[in-house]
Every structure is written in structure tokens, then in C-alpha cells.
Backbone as numpy.savetxt, mean C-alpha at the origin, in Angstrom:
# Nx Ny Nz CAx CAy CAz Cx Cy Cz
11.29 14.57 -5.39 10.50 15.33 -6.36 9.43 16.12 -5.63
9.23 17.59 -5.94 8.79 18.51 -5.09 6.85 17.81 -5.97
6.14 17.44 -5.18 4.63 16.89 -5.56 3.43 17.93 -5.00
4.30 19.09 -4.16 2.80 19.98 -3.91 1.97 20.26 -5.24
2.09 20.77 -6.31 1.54 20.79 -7.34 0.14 19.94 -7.83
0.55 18.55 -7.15 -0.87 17.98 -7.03 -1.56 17.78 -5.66
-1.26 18.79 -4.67 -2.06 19.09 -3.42 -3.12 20.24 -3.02
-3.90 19.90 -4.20 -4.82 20.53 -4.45 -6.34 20.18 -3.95
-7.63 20.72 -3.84 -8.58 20.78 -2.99 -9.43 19.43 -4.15
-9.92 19.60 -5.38 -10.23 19.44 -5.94 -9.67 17.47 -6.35
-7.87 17.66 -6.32 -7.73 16.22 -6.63 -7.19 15.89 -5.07
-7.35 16.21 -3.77 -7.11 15.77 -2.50 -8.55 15.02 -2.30
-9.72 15.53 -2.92 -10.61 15.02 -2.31 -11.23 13.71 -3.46
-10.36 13.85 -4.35 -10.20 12.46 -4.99 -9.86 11.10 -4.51
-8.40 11.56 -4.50 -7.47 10.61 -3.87 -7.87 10.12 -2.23
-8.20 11.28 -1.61 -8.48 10.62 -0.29 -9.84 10.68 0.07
-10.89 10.45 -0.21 -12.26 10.27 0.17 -12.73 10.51 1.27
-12.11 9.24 2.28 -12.65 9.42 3.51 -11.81 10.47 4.51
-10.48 11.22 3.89 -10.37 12.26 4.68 -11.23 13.65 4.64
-11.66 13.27 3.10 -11.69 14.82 3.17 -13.95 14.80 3.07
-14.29 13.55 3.16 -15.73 13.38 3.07 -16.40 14.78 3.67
-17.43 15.60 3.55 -18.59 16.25 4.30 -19.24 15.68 5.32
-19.12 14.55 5.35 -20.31 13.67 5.68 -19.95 13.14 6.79
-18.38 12.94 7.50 -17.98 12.21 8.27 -17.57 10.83 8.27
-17.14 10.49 9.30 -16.76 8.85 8.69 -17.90 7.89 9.45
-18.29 6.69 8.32 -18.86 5.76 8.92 -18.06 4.92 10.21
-19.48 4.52 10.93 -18.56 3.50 11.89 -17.58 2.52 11.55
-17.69 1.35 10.27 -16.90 0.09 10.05 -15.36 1.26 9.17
-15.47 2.66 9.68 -13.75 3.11 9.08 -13.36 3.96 10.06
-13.77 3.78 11.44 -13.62 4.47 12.01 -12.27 3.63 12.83
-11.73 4.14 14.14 -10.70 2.97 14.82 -10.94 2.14 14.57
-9.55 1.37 14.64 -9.53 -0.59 14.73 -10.39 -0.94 15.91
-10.69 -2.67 15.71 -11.32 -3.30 17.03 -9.86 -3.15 18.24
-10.83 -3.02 19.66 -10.03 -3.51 20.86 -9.21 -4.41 21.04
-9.58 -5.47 20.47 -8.77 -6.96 20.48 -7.78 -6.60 19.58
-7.37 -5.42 18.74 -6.37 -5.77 17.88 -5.27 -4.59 18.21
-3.91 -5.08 18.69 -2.90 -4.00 18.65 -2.69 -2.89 18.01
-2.75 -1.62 18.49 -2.55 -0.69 17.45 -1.06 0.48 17.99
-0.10 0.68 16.92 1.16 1.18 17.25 0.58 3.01 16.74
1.13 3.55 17.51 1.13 5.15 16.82 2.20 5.27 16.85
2.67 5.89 15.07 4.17 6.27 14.72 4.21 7.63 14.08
4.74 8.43 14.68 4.60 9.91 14.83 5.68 10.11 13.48
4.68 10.74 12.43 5.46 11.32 10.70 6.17 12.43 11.23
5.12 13.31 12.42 5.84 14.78 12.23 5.22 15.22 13.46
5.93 16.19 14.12 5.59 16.76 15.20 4.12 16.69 15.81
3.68 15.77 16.97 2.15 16.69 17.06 1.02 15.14 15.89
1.71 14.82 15.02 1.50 13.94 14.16 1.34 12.62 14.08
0.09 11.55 14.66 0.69 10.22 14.66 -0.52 9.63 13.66
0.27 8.46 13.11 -0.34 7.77 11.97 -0.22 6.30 13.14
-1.95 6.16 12.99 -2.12 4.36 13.54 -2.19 3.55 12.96
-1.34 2.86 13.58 -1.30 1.19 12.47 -1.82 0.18 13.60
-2.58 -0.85 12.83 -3.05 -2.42 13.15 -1.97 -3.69 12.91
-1.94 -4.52 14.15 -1.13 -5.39 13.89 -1.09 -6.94 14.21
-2.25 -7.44 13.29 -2.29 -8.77 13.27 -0.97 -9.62 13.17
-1.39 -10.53 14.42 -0.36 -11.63 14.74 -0.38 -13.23 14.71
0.43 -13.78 13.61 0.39 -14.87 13.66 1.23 -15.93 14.28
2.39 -15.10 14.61 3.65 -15.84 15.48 5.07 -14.97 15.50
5.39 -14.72 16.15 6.77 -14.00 16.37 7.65 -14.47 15.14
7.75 -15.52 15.11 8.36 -16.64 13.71 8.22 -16.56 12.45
7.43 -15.88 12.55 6.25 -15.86 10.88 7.15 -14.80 10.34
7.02 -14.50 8.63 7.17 -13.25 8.16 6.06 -12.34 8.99
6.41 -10.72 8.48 5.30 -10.01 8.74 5.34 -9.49 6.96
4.45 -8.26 6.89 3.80 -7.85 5.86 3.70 -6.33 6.42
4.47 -5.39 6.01 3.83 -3.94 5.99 3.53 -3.95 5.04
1.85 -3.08 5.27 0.37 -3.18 4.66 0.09 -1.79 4.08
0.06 -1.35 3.38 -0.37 0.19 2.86 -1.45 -0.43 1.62
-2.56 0.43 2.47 -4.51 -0.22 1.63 -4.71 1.15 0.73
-6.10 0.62 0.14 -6.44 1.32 -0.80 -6.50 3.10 -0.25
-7.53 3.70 -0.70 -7.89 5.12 -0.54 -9.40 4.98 -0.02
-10.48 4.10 0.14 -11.39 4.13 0.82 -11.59 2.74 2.10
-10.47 2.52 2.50 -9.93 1.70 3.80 -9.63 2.47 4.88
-9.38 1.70 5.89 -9.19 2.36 7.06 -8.28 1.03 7.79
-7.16 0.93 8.70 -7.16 -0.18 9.10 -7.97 -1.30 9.93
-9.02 0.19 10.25 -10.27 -1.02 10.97 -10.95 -1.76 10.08
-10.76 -2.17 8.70 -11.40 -2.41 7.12 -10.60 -3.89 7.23
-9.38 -3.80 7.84 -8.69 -4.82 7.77 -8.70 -6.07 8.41
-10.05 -6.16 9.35 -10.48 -6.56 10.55 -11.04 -8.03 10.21
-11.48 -7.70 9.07 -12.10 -9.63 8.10 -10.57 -10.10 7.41
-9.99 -9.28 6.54 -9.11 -9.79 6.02 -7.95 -10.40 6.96
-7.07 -9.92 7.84 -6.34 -10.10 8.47 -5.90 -11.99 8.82
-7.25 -12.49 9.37 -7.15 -14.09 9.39 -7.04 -14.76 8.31
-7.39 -14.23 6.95 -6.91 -14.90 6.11 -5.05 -14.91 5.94
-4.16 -14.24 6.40 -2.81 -14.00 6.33 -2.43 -14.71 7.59
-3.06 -14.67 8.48 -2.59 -15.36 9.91 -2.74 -16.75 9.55
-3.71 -17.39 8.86 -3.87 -19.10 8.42 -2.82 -19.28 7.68
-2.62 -18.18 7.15 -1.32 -18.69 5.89 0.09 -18.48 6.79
-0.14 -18.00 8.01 1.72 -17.95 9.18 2.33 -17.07 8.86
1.60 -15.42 8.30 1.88 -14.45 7.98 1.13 -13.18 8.86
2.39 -12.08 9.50 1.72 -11.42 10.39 1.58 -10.27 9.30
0.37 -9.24 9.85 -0.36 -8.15 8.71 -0.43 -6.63 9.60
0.71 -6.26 9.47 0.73 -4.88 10.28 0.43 -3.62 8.79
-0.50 -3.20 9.29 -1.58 -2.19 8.16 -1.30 -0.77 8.61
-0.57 0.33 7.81 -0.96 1.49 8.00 -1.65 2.37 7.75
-2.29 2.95 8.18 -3.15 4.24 7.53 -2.78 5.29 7.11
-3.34 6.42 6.57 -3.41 7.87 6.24 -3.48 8.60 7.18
-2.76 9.63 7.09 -3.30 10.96 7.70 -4.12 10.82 7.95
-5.74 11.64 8.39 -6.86 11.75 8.84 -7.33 10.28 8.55
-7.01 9.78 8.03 -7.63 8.25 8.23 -8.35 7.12 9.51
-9.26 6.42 9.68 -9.21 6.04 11.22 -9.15 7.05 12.44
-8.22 6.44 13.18 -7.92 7.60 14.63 -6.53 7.85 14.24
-6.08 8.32 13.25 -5.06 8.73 12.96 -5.22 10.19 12.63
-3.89 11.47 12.71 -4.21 12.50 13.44 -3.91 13.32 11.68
-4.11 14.58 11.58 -4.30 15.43 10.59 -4.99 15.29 9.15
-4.24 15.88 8.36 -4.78 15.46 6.94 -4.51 15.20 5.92
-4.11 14.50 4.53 -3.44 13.30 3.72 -3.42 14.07 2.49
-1.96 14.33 2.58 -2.03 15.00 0.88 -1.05 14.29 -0.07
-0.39 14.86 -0.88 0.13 13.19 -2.06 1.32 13.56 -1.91
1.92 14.74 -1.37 2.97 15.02 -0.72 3.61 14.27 0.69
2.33 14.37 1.71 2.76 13.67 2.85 2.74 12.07 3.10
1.57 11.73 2.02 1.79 10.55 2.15 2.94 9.72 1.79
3.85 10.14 0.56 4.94 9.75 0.10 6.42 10.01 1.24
6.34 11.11 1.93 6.97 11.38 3.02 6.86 10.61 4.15
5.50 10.90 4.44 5.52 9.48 5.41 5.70 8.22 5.32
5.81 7.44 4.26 6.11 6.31 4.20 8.10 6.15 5.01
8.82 7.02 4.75 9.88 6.51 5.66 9.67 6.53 7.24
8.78 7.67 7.91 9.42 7.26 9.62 7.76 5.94 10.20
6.80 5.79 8.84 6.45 4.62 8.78 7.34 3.37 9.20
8.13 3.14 7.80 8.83 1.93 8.23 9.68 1.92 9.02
10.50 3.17 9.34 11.31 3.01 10.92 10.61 2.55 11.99
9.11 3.14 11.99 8.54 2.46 13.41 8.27 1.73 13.30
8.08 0.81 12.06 7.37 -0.47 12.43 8.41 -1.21 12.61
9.64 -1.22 11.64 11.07 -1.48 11.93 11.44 -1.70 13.49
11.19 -1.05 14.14 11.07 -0.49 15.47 10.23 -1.38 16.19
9.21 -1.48 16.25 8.11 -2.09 16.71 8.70 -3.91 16.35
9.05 -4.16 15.32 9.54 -6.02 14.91 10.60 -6.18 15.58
11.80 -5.25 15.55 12.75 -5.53 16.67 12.39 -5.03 18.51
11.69 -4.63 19.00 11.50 -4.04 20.49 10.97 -5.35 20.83
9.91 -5.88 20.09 9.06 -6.63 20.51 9.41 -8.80 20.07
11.09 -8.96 19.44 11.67 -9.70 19.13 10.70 -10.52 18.01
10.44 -9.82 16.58 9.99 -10.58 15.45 10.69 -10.76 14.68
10.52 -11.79 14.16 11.85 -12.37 12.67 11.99 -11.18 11.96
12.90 -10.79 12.13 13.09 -9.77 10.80 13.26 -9.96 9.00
12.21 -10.54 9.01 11.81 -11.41 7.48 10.46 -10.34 7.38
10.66 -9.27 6.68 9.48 -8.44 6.03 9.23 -8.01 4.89
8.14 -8.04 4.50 7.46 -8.16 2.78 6.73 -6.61 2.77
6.89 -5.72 1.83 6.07 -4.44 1.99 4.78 -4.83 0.60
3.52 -4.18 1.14 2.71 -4.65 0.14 1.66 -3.32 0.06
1.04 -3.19 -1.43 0.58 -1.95 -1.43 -0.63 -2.12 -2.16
-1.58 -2.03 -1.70 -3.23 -2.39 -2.41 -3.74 -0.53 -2.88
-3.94 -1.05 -4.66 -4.19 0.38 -5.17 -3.62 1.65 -4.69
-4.37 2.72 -4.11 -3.21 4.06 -3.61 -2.25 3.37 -2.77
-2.51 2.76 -1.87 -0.98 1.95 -1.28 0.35 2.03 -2.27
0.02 1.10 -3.17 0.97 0.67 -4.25 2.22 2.23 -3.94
1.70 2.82 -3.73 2.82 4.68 -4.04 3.69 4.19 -2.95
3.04 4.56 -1.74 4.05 3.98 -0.25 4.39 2.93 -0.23
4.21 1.82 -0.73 4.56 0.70 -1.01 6.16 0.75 -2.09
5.62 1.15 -2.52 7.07 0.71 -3.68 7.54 1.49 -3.66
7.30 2.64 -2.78 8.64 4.06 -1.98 9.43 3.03 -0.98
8.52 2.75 -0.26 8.77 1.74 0.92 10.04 0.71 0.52
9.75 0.17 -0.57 10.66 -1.07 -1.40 11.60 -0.50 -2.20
11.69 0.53 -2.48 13.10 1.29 -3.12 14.33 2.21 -2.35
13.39 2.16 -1.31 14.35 3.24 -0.22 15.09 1.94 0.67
14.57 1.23 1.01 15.02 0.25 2.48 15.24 -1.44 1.20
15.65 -1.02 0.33 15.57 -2.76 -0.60 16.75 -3.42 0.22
17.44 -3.05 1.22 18.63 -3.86 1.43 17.55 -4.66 3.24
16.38 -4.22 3.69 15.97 -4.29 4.71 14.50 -5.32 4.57
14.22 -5.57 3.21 13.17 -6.07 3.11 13.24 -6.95 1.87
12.54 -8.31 1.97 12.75 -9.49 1.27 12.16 -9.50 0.26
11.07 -8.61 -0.07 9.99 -8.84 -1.48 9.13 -7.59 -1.62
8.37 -7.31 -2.56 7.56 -6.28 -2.44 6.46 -7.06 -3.42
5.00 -6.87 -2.79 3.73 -7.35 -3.40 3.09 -5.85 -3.66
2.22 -5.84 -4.91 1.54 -5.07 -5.46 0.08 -5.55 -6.05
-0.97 -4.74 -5.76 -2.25 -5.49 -5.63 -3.05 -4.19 -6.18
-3.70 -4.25 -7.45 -4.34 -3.31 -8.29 -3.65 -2.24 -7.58
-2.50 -1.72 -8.43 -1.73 -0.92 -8.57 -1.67 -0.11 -9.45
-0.99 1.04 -9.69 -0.79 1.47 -11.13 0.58 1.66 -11.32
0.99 1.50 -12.52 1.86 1.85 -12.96 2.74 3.57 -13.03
1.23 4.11 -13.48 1.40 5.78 -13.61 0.64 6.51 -12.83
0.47 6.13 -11.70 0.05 6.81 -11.07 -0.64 8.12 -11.12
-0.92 9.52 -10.66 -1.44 10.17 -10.58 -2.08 11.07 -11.98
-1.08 10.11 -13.51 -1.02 11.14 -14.52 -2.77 10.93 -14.95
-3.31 10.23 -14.87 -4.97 10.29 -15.46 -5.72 11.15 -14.58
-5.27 11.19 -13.13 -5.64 12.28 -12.84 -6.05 13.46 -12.82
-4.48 14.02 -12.84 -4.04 15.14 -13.14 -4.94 15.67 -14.66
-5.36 15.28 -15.65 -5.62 15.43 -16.73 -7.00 15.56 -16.51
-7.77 14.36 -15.45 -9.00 14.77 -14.86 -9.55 15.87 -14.65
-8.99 16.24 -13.96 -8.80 17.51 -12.74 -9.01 18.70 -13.23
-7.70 18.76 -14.68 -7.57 19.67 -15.26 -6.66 20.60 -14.58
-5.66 19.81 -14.23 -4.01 20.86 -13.30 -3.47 21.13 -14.31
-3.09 22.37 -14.95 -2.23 22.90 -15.93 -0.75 23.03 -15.19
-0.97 23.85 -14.19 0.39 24.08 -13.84 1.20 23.69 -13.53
2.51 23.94 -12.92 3.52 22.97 -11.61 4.51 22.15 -12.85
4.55 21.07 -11.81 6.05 20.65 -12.79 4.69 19.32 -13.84
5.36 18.72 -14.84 4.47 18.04 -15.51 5.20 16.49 -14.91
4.20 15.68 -15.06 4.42 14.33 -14.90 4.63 13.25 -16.06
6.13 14.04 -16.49 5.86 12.57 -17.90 6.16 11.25 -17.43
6.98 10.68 -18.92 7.00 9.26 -18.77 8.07 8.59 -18.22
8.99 9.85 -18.02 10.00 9.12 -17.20 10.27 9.93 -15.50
9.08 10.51 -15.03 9.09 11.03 -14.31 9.57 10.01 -12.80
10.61 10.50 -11.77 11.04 9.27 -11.15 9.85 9.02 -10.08
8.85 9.84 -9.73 7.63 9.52 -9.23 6.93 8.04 -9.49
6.82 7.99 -10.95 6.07 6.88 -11.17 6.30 5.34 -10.70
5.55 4.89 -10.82 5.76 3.43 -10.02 6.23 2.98 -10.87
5.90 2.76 -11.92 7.01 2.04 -13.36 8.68 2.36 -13.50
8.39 3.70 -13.00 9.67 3.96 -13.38 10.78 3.61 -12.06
10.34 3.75 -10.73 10.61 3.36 -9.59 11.42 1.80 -9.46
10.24 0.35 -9.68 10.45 -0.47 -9.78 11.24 -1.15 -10.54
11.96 -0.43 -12.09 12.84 -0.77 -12.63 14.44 -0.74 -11.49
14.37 -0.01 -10.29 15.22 -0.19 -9.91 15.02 -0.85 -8.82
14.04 -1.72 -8.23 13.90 -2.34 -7.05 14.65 -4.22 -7.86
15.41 -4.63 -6.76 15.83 -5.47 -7.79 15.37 -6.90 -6.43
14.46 -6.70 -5.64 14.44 -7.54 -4.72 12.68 -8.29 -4.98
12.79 -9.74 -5.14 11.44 -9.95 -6.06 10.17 -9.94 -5.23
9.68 -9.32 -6.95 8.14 -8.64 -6.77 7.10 -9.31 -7.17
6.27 -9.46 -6.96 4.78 -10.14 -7.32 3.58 -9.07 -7.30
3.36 -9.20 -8.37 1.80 -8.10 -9.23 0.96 -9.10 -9.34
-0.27 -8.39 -8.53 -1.86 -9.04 -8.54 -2.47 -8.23 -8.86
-3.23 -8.45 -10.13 -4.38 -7.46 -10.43 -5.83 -8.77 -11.14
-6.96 -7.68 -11.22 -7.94 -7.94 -11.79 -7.86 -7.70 -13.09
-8.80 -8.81 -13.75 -8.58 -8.92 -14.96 -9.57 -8.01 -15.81
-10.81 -7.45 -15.30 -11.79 -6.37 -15.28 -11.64 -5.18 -14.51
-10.38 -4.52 -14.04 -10.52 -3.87 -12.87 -10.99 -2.54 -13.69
-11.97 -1.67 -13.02 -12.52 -0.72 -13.65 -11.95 0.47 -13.57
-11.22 0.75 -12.33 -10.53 1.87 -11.77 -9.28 1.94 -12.40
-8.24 0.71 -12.40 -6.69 0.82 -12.54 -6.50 -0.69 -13.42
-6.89 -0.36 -14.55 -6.56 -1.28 -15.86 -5.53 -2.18 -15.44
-6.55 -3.13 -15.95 -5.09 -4.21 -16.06 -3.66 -4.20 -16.50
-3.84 -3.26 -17.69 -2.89 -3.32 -18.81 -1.95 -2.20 -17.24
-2.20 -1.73 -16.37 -1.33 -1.12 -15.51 -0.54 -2.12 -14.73
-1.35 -3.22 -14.39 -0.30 -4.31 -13.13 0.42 -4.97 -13.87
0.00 -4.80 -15.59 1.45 -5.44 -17.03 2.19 -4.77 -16.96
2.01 -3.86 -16.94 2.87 -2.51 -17.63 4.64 -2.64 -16.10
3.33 -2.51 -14.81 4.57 -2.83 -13.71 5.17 -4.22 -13.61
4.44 -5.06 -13.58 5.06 -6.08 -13.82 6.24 -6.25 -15.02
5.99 -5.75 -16.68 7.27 -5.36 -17.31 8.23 -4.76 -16.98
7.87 -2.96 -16.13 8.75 -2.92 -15.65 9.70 -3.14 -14.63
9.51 -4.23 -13.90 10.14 -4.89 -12.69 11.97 -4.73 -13.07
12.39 -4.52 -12.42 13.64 -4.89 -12.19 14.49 -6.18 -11.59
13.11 -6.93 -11.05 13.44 -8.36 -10.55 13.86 -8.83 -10.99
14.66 -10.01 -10.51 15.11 -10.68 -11.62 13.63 -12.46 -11.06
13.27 -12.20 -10.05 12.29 -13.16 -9.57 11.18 -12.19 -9.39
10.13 -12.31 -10.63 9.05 -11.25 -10.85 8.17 -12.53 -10.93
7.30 -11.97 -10.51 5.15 -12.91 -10.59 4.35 -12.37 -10.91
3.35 -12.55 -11.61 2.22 -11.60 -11.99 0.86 -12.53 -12.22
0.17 -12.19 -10.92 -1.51 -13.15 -10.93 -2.36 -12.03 -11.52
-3.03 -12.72 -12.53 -4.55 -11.71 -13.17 -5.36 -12.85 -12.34
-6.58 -11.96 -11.60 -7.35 -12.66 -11.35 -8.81 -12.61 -12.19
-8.61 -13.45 -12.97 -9.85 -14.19 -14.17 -11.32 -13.51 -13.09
-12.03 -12.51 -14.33 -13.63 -11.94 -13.63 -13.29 -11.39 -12.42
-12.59 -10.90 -12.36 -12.06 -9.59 -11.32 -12.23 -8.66 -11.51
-12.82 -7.20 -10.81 -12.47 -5.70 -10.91 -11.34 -5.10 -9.91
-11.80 -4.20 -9.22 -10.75 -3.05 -8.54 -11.08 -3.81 -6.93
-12.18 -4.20 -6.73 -12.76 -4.41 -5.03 -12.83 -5.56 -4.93
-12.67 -6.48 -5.60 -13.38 -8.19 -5.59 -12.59 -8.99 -5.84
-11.23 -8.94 -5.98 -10.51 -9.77 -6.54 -10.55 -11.08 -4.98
-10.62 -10.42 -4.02 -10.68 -11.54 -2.67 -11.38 -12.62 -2.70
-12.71 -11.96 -3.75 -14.00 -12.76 -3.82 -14.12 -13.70 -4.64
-13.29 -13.39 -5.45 -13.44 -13.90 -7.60 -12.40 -14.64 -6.92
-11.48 -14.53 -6.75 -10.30 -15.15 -6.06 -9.27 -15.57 -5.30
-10.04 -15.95 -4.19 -9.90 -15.94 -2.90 -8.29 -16.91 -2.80
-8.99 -18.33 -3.52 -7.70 -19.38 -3.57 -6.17 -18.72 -4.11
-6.16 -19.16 -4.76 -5.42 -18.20 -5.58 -4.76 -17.13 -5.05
-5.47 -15.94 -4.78 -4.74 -14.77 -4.23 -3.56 -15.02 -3.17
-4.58 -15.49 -1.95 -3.73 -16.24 -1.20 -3.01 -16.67 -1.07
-3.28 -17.75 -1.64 -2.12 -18.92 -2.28 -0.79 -18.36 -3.03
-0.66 -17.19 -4.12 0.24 -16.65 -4.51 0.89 -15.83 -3.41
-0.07 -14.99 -2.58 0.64 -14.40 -1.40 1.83 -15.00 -0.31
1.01 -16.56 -0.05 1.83 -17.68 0.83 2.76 -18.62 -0.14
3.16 -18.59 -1.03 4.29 -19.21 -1.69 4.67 -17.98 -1.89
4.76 -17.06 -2.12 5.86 -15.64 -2.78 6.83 -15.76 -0.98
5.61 -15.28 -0.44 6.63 -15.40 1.31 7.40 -15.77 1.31
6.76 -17.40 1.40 7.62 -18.21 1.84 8.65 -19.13 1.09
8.59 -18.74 -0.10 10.17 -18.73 -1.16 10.80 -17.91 -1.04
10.58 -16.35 -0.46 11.06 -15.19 -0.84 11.87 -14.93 0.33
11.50 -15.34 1.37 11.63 -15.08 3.16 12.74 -15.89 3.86
């Protein structure tokens, strides 16, 4: 589906914040730490997107990681040990201009890039001899590359996790914005994540907040209904919003993360 239509100045600097900031990037989104592996996997000529790659054991599942829209994989730098305690490795990609990653992130490329993404990391689990047991997971804007990720390669990957997600992605936007033109985004548009996941048939698990302010709950229902799984999960985390669900529910989160694995794996 041709998506320049929403690669516009106005909703680019929505969606991607810290690419397109005035202001520059703070230090804690700038590169990953030293101590932590980082792969560059080239989308497009001239082009490399850096990823972080926490390790918990060659043995372990891994987790390709696609984060929110104001992350960076150096963001991932606290979270990461919580997935390594649980015997789960956490390889995180970034955006375009994101981090030390090279150009600039539009809703076009990011959806594009999600395939020579997972070839390299694909790439990177076999060069370097890791179980080839991998889970794709997509926190808020993630969720898009994420469940591209899980519909294109479903014969290559064991589960797909979704974490304040939306269902419809860009359409509240768009209406934001005030984009008249281009192609329209209805309800059965094959863009949407709802509509996507009805055909992913490899099981999924939806985590959302039960307050989330940004991406309604009634959105991680809505995907969760439409699952195509036939082994579907869905955690609300009780006094949760869009940023805190780690906090409100740390046990839990986790805990659903490390049994989905490791039933799923």
C-alpha cells in the first residue's frame, strides 16, 4: 500500500519526535552504552539502522524489539535485564534518524524497513549460532513494524507480542492533522493492524494499560479480537497509562512476557 500520503511535515513530526525535534537530541537518546553490542543493518544504500543486543544465552529465545516513537535503543539500557532474568535475549531496533542511526523516519520507510531489519537480525542469530526460537514484539509505534514483521516471515517466527498498540493506527491522526488528500484509510484498509493480524495465525499476546491516555484500551481489545490466533492473550494492566505500565506492573508484565516465550518457543 503506497503510504507517502501520510509523509508529511506536519504528521512526520508527530509520529517521530525525536527525529525531527529543533532542539536536538538529549544525551539518555542518544547511542547505546559501550558495554552493549550494537549491529548496523543497512535498509538502503548509504543507510544503516542500529540495533542493541542484549544477551542472555545463546540458548535462550531472543525477542526482536521495535519501541515506542520517543525511545531510542539507548532507552533500552534499564529495561533490557529485566528480559535477561527471565532467559530472554532483547535485540531492539531503531528508526531512521533515531540514536546513531543514519537519515530520516517517515511512515513509509519505516514499514519498508522492517523487512531487511529482520533479515539482518535473522542474519546476525544464525552467523553468531543462536537458537533460532524468535518472538517479534512492538511497543506503541513499534506495534506497525512489529506485526509487518509477524505477517511477512509467520513461517520464521514463534509468537508476536504487542504492548500499547493500536489497532488503527494512523486513522486519528490523519483526521488530526487535517490530510484531506491521497488514498483514504478506512476500515478495512490492509495497513491497519486489526486488519493485518486477522491473518497472523501464529500466537499473539496483547498488553495494554488500562488508563492508557494516548492509545485506548478499547485499541489492545479491539486487536486482541481481531487476532487470528488460535492461542491469543490479552494482559490489561489495572492503573496503567501509555508509559507506566512497567511500573503499575512490573510482575505481571513480565511474568506474561516469560510464560508466552516459553510455551510459545
Amino acid at each position: 500500500m503506497d503510504l507517502s500520503f501520510l509523509d508529511r511535515p506536519e504528521i512526520l513530526q508527530v509520529i517521530f519526535p525525536v527525529a525531527y525535534s529543533p532542539f536536538g537530541l538529549p544525551d539518555f537518546l542518544q547511542g547505546s552504552s559501550s558495554d552493549v553490542p550494537t549491529y548496523p543493518i543497512e535498509v538502503e544504500d548509504g543507510v544503516n539502522i542500529r540495533c542493541g543486543f542484549w544477551v542472555a544465552g545463546k540458548e535462550c529465545p531472543t525477542i526482536l524489539y521495535f519501541h515506542g516513537n520517543g525511545e531510542t535503543v539507548a532507552t533500552h539500557e534499564w529495561v533490557a535485564p529485566f528480559y535477561i532474568q527471565k532467559g530472554i535475549n532483547l535485540f531492539v531496533a531503531d528508526y531512521r534518524g533515531y540514536g546513531s542511526s543514519d537519515g530520516k523516519p517517515t511512515i513509509s520507510n519505516m514499514v519498508a524497513d522492517t523487512h531487511p531489519i529482520f533479515k539482518g537480525f535473522k542474519e546476525v542469530i544464525r552467523r553468531e549460532g543462536f537458537r533460532e526460537c524468535i518472538f517479534v514484539m512492538g511497543r506503541s509505534l513499534g506495534s506497525v513494524p512489529a506485526i509487518e514483521a509477524a505477517i511477512s516471515y509467520q513461517d520464521e517466527v514463534c509468537g508476536l507480542i504487542v504492548e500499547s498498540g493500536s489497532a488503527n493506527n494512523f486513522r486519528r491522526l490523519r483526521d488530526y492533522a487535517g490530510v484531506t488528500g491521497g488514498t483514504t484509510i478506512d476500515d478495512e484498509s490492509p495497513f491497519l493492524n486489526k486488519v493485518k493480524v486477522r491473518q497472523i495465525t501464529k500466537p499473539t499476546l496483547i498488553i495494554h494499560g488500562e488508563y492508557d491516555e494516548i492509545m485506548s484500551v478499547t485499541e489492545g481489545e479491539e486487536l486482541y479480537r481481531s487476532s487470528g490466533a488460535e492461542d491469543k492473550r490479552i494482559l490489561i494492566i489495572l492503573g496503567a497509562g501509555h508509559n507506566d505500565l512497567m511500573v503499575m506492573g512490573q510482575t505481571a508484565y513480565f511474568n506474561a512476557i516469560e510464560e508466552f516465550v516459553k510455551t510459545c518457543g
